[in-house]
PyMOL commands that place a pseudoatom at each C-alpha (Angstrom):
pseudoatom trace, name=CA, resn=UNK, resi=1, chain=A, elem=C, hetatm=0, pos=[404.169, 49.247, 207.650]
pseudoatom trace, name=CA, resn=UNK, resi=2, chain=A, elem=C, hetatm=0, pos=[406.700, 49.236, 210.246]
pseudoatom trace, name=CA, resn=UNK, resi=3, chain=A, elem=C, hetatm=0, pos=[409.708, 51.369, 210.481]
pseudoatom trace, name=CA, resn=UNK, resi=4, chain=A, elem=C, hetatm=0, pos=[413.713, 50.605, 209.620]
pseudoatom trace, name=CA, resn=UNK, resi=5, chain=A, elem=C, hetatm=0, pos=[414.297, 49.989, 213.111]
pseudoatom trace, name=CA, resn=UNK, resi=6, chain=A, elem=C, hetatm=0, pos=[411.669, 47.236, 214.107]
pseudoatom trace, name=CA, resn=UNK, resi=7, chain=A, elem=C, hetatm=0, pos=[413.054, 45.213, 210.893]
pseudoatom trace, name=CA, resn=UNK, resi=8, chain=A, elem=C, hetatm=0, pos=[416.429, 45.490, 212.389]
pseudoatom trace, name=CA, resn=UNK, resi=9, chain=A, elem=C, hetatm=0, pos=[415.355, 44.284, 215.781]
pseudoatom trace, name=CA, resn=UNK, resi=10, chain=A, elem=C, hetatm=0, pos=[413.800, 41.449, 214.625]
pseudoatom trace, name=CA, resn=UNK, resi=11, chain=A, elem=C, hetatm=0, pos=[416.895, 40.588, 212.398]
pseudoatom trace, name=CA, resn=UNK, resi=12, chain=A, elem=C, hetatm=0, pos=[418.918, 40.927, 215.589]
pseudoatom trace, name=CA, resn=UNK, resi=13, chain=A, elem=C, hetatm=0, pos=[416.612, 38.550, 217.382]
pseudoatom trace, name=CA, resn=UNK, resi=14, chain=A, elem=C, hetatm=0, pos=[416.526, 36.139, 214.630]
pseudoatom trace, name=CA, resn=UNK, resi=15, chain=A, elem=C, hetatm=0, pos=[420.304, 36.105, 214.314]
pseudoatom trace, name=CA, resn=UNK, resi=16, chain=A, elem=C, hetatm=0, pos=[420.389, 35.313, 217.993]
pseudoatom trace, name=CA, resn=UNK, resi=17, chain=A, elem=C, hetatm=0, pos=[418.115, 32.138, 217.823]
pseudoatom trace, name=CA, resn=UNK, resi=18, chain=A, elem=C, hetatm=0, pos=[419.919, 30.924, 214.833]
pseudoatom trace, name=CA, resn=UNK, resi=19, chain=A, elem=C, hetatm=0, pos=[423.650, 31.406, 216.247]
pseudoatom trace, name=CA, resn=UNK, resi=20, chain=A, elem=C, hetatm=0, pos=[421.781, 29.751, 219.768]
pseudoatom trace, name=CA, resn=UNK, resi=21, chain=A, elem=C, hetatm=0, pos=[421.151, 26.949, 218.073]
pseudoatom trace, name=CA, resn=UNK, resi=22, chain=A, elem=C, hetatm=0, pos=[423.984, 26.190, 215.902]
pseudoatom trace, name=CA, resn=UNK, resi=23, chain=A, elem=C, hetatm=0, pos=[425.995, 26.467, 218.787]
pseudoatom trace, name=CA, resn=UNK, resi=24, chain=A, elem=C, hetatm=0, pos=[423.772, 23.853, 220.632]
pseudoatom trace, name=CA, resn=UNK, resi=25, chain=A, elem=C, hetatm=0, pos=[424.184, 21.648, 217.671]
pseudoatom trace, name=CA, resn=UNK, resi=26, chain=A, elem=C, hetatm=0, pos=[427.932, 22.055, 217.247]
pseudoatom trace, name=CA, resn=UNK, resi=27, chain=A, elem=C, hetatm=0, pos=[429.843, 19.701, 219.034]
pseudoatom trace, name=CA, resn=UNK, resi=28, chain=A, elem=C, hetatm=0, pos=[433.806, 21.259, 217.764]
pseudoatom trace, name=CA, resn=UNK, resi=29, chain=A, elem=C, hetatm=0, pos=[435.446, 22.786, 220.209]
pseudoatom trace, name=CA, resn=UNK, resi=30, chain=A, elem=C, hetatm=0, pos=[437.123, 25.714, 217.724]
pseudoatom trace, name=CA, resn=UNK, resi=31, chain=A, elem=C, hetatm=0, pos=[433.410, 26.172, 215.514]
pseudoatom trace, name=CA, resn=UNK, resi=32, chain=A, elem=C, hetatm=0, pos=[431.534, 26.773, 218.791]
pseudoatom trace, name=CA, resn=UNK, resi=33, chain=A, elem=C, hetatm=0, pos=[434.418, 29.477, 220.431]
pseudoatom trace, name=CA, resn=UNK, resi=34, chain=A, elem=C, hetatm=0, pos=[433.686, 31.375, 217.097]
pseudoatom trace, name=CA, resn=UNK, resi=35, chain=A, elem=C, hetatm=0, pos=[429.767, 31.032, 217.273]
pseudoatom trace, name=CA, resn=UNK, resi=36, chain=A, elem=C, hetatm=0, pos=[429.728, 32.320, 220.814]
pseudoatom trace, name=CA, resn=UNK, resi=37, chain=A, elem=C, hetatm=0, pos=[432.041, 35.062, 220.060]
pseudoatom trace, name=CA, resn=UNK, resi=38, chain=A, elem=C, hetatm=0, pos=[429.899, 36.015, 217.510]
pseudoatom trace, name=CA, resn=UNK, resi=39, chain=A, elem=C, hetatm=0, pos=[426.746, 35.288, 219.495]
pseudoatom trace, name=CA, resn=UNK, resi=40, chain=A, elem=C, hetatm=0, pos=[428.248, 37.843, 222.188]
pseudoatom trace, name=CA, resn=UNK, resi=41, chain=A, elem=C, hetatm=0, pos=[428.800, 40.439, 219.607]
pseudoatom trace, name=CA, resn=UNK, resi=42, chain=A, elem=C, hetatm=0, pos=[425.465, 40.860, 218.390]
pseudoatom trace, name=CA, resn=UNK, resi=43, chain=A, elem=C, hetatm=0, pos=[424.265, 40.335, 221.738]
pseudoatom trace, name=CA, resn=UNK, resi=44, chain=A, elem=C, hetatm=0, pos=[426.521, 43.398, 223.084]
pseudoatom trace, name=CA, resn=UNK, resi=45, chain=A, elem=C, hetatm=0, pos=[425.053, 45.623, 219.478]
pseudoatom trace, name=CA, resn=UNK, resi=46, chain=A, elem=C, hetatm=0, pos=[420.926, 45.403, 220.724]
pseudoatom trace, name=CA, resn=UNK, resi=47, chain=A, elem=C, hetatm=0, pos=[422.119, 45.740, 224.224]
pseudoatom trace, name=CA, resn=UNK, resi=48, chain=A, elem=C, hetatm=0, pos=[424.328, 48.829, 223.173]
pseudoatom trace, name=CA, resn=UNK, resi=49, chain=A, elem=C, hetatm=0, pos=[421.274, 50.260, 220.910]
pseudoatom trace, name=CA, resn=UNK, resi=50, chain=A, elem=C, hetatm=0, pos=[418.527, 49.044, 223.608]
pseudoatom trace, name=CA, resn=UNK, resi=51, chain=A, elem=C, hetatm=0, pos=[420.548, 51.714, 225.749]
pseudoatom trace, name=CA, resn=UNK, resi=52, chain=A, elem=C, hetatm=0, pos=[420.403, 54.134, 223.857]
pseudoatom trace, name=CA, resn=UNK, resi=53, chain=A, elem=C, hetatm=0, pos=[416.830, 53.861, 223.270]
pseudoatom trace, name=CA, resn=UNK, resi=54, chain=A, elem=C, hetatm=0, pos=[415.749, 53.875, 226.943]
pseudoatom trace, name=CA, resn=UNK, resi=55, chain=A, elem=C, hetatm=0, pos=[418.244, 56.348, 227.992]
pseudoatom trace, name=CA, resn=UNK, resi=56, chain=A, elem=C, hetatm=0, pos=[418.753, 58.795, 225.184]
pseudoatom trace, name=CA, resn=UNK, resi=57, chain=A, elem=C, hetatm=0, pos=[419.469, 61.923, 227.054]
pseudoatom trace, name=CA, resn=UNK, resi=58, chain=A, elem=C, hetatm=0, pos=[421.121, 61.023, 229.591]
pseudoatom trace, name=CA, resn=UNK, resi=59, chain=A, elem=C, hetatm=0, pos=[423.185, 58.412, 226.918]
pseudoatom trace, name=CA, resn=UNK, resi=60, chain=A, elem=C, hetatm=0, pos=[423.887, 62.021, 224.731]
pseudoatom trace, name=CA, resn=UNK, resi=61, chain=A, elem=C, hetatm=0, pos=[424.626, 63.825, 227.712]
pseudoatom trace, name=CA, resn=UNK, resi=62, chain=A, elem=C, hetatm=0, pos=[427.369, 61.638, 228.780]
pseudoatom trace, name=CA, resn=UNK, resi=63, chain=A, elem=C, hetatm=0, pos=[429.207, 61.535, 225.497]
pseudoatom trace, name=CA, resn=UNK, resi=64, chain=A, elem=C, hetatm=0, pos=[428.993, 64.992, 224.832]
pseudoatom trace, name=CA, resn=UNK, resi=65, chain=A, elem=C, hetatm=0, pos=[429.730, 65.489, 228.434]
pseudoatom trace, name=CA, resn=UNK, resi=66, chain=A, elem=C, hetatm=0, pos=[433.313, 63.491, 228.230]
pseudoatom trace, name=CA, resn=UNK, resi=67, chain=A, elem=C, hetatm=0, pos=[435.008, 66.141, 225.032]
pseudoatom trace, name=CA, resn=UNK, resi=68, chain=A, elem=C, hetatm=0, pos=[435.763, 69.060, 226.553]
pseudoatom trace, name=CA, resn=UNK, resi=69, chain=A, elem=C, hetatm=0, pos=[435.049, 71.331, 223.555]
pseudoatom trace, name=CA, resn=UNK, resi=70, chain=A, elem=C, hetatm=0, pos=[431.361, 70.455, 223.509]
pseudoatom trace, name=CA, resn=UNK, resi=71, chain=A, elem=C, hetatm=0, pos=[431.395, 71.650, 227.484]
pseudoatom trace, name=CA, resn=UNK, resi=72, chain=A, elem=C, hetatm=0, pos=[430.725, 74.876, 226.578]
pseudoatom trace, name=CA, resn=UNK, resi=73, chain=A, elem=C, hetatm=0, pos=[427.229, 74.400, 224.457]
pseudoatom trace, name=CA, resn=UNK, resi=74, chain=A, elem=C, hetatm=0, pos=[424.279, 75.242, 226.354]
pseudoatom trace, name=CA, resn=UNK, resi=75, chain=A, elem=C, hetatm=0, pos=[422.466, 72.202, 227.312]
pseudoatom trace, name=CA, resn=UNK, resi=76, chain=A, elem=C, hetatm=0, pos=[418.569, 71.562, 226.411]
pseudoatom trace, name=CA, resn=UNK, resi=77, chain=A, elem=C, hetatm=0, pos=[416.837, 68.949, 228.525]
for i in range(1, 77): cmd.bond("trace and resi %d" % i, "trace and resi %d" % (i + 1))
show_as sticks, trace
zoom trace
C-alpha cells in the first residue's frame, strides 16, 4: 500500500489536469482568470513540496539559518 504522500501527489496531479482542462474549455474571460489563479496555486504547492523533497537539508538549513535564535544550535549534516 502506498504511503500518505504518494496519494497526495497524485491528487495534486489530478487537480492539475482537471483545472487544465476546464480552463481549455472555458471560454469567460472572469471564470478562466480564477481557474488559472487557482491552477498557479496548486502548481506553486508541489513545486514548493517537490523542493523540499529534493533539497531537504539544505531547504532546513536555510530557514533555520534566517532566525537568529536558532544560530546558535549546533548543526548536524
Amino acid at each position: 500500500m502506498a504511503d500518505t504522500d504518494t496519494y497526495l501527489h497524485l491528487i495534486g496531479l489530478e487537480v492539475l489536469a482537471i483545472l487544465g482542462i476546464t480552463m481549455a474549455l472555458q471560454s469567460e474571460k472572469t471564470a478562466k482568470r480564477a481557474l488559472s489563479g487557482a491552477f498557479l496555486l496548486v502548481l506553486g504547492m508541489l513545486l514548493a513540496h517537490f523542493v523540499s523533497h529534493i533539497l531537504p537539508d539544505r531547504f532546513a538549513c536555510f530557514v533555520y539559518g534566517t532566525h537568529r535564535e536558532y544560530r546558535s544550535l549546533p548543526r548536524q549534516y
